[in-house]
ZAMARGU-4260 file (C-alpha; in steps of 0.2 Angstrom, whole numbers, plus 5000, padded with zeros to 4 digits):
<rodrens>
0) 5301/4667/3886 | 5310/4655/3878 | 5330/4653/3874 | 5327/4659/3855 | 5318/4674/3859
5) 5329/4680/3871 | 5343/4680/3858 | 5332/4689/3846 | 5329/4702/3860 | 5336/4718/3855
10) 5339/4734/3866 | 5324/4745/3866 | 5331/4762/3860 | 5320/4776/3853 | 5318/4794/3850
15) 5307/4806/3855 | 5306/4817/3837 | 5299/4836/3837 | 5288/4835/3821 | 5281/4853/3817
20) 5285/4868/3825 | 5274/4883/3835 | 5259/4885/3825 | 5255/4900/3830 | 5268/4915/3831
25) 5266/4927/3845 | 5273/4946/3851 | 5277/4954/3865 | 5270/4973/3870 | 5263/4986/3883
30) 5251/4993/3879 | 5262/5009/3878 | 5277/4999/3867 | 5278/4992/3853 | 5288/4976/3855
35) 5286/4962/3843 | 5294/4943/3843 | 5299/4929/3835 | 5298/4910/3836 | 5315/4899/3833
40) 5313/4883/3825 | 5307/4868/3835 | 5318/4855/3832 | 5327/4841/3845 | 5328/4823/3849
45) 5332/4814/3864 | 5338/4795/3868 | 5326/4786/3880 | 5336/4783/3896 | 5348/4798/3892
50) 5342/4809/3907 | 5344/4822/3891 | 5327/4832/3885 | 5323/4840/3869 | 5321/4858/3870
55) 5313/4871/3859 | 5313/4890/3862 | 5299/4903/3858 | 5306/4920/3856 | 5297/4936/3862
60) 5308/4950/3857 | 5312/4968/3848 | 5313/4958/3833 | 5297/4967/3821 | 5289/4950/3816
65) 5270/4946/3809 | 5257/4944/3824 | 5247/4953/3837 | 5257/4962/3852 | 5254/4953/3870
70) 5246/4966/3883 | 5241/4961/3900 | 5225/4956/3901 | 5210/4970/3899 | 5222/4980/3891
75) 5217/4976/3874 | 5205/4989/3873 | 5217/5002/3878 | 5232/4994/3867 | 5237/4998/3845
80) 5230/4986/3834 | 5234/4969/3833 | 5234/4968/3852 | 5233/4950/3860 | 5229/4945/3878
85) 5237/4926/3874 | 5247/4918/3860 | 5241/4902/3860 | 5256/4889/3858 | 5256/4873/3849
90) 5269/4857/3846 | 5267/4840/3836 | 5277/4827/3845 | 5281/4808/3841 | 5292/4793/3849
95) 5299/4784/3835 | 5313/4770/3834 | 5329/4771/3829 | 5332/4766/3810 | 5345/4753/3814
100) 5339/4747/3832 | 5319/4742/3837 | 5309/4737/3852 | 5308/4717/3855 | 5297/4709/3842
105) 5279/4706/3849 | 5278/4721/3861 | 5270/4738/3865 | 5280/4751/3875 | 5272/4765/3881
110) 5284/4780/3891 | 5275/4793/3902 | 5279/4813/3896 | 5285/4825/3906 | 5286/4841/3900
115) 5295/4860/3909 | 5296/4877/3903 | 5311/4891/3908 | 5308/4911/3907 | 5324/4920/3903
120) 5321/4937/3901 | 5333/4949/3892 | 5340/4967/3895 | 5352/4971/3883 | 5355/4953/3877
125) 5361/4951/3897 | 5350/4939/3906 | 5343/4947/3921 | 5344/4938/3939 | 5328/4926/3943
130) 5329/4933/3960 | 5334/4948/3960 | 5319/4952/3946 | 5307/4940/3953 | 5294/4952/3951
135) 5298/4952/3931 | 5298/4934/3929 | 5281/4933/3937 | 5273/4945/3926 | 5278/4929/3912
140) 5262/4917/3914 | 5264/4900/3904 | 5247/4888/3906 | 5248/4870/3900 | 5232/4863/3894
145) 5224/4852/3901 | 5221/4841/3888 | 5241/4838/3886 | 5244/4820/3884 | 5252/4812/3899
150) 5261/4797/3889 | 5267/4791/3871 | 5268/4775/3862 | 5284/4769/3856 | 5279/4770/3835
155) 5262/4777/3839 | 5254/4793/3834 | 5258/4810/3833 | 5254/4818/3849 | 5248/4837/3852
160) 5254/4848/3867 | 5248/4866/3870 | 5251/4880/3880 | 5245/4899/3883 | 5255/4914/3887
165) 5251/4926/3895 | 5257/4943/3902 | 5254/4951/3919 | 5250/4971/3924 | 5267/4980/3929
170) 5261/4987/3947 | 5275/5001/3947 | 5282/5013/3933 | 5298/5005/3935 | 5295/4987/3931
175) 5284/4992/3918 | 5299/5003/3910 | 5310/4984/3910 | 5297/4975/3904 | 5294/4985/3890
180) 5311/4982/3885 | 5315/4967/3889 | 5319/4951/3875 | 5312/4934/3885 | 5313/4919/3878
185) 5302/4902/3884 | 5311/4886/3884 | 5300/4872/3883 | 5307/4854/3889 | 5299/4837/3884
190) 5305/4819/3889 | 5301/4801/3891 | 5303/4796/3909 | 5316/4783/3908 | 5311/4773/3921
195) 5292/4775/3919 | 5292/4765/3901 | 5280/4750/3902 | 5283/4737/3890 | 5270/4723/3887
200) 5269/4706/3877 | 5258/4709/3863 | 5251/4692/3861 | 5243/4687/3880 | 5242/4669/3878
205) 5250/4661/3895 | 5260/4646/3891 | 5253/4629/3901 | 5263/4625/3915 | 5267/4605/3916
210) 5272/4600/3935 | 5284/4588/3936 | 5283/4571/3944 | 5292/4571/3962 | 5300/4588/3969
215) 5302/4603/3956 | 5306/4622/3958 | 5296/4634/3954 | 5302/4652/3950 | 5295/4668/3957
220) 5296/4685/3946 | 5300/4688/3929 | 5313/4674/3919 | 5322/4689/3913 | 5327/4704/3922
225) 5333/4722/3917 | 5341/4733/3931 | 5348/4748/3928 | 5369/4752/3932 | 5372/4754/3952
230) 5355/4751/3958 | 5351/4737/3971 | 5348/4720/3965 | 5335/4711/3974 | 5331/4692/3971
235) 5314/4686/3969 | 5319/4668/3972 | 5311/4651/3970 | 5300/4642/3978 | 5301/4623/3982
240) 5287/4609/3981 | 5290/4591/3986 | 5281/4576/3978 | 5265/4581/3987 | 5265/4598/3983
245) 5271/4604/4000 | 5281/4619/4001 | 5299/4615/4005 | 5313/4628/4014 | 5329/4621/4007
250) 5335/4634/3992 | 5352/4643/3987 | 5357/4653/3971 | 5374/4654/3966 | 5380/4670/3953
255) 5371/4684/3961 | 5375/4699/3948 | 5386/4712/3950 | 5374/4729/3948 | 5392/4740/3947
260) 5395/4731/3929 | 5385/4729/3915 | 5381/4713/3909 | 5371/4698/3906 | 5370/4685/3924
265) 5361/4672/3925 | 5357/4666/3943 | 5356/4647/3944 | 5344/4641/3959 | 5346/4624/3968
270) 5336/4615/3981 | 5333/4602/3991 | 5319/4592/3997 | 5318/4583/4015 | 5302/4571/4009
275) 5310/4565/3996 | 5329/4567/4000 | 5332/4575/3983 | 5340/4591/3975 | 5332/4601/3964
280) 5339/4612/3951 | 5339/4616/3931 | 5328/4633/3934 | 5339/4650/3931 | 5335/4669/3928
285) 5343/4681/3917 | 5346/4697/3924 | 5354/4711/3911 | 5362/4726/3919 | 5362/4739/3907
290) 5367/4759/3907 | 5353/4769/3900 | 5358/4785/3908 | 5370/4798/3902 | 5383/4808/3912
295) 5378/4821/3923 | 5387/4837/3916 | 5396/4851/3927 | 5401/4867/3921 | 5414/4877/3929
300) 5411/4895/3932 | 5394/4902/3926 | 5384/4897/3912 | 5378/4912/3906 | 5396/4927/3904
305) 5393/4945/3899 | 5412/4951/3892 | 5416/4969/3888 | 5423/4971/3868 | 5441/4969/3870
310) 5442/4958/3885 | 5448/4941/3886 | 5437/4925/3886 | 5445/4914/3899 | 5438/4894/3896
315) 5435/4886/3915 | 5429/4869/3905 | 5417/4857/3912 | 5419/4838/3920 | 5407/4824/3918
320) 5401/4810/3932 | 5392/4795/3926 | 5381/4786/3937 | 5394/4769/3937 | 5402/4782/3948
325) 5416/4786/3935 | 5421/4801/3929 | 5421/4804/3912 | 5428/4815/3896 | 5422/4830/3891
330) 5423/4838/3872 | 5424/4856/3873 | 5420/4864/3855 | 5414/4881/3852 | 5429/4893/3863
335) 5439/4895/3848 | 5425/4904/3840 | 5420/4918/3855 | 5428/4931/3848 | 5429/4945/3862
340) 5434/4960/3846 | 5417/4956/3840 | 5400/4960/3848 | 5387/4945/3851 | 5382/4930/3857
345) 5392/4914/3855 | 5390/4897/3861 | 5402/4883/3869 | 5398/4863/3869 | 5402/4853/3882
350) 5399/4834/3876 | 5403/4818/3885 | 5398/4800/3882 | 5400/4786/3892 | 5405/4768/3890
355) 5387/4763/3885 | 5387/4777/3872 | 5376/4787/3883 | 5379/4807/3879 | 5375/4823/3887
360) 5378/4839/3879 | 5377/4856/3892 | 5381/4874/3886 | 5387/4888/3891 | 5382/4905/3882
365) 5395/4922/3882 | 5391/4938/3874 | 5402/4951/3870 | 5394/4969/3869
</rodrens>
């Protein structure tokens, strides 16, 4: 890669862009109920490298809403009308660049998806305790299809994801009676691995290699090097050849990088040959440390409060660790809004951005009843 393309290198930043939303609108029920649901709009974007997801929810709640009623399966036959044994999920996804910033000209990146899901279930707009009702959650079946793609192109097309759920058959009257009315939402995670993105030249032509008359060096590894922030550094070094081609021993580097800053080093490499009784020098390698991860966000306290009207929100706040080893700042918005007079469900924001711009956003959910 030569001098002027490097400079024309720009930092590969992109977003991974929910385009349409669940296609298909589902609902919850026993056979013996009459619980219908929702789906909330599926809308998110994430920064490759941010260690941050996009997230969309589907809803099954006591919300009356268009659609069949979920029943466990073969309990269709003995359920009202409309009865489902799966909702059948679907999301549009695409990775597109950034408006102001793009990939470097002449390559093809392609990032490997990695996609979760999360059950909270609901009683009384009070989440229930995973372990505690175990047995609930596991009635809550979410199948991935296998069919999901495994990995996006940068600017590519629109890719589809699918999922199925399904509900299991209460085994005793009295996790059938929470069941039946209980709120449970599915959040579904998606993100680009950043440190499973493979970017390729587009145009393969090799350039020729001229060897030089008398000793030379000849590097080993890549002329330009990305490594992430705090991660080991390891030198491929150079190899030697004398004016016959024999392999010399005789090589140093000087400017190894520091992997704690960001920044661009470049590593000059020199050696010497006993044949000819010679130094060699005039190769280098560029290596770029760069910070594409975000802060790692800790809340204080719980993440999900239940407050009795009248009572007093207390704000524990949150602190922020970024992998430079740093701690960060924290943005707290939303406690000026919980307003414990008021029955519901309110929302606090904790936001923090490193020196590479980097953000993470964590929240913490209170309702007041």
């Amino acid at each position: 890669m030569n001098e002027n393309t490097l400079k024309n290198r720009k930092k590969l930043i992109a977003f991974l862009i929910m385009l349409s939303l669940v296609l298909t609108t589902g609902t919850f029920a026993y056979w013996a109920s009459n619980v219908e649901g929702t789906s909330e709009d599926a809308v998110g974007t994430l920064n490759v490298g941010s260690a941050g997801t996009v997230t969309t929810k589907f809803d099954l709640s006591n919300e009356l809403n268009s659609g069949g009623c979920l029943v466990p399966s073969n309990q269709a036959i003995n359920s009202q009308k409309h009865a489902v044994e799966a909702i059948e999920l679907h999301y549009d996804l695409a990775w597109q660049e950034d408006s102001s910033e793009t990939q470097v000209t002449g390559t093809t990146s392609v990032g490997q998806v990695s996609v979760s899901h999360h059950v909270l279930v609901f009683i009384d707009e009070e989440v229930l305790d995973q372990e505690l009702y175990s047995n609930i959650y596991k009635l809550i079946n979410v199948d991935y299809s296998e069919i999901n793609p495994t990995e996006m192109t940068l600017d590519g097309d629109t890719e589809t994801f699918n999922f199925t759920v399904t509900m299991d058959e209460p085994t005793n009257q009295i996790d059938y009676n929470i069941i039946a009315g209980a709120n449970i939402s599915i959040l579904f995670q998606f993100s680009i691995e950043e440190n499973l993105i493979d970017t390729t030249d587009i145009d393969n032509n090799e350039p020729e290699i001229i060897v030089p008359d008398g000793p030379y060096l000849l590097l080993n590894g890549e002329e330009v090097v990305y490594i992430e922030i705090s991660e080991e550094y390891e030198d491929e070094g150079v190899t030697l050849y004398d004016s016959e081609g024999n392999i010399g021993e005789i090589v140093w580097l000087n400017n190894y990088p520091d992997t704690w800053t960001v920044g661009e080093y470049v590593i000059s490499y020199f050696g010497y040959s006993t044949l000819d009784n010679e130094f060699v020098s005039g190769i280098t390698r560029t290596v770029i440390v760069v910070d594409t991860t975000a802060p790692e966000i800790t809340i204080n306290g719980e993440e999900y409060v239940s407050l009795e009207l009248g009572t007093e929100y207390q704000e524990w706040g949150a602190f922020a660790i970024d992998n430079s080893g740093l701690q960060v700042t924290v943005e707290i918005s939303g406690q000026e809004d919980v307003d414990c007079n008021t029955a519901g469900t309110y929302y606090v924001t904790y936001r923090s951005i490193d020196n590479s711009g980097n953000e993470t956003i964590a929240i913490r959910t209170i309702i007041v009843k």
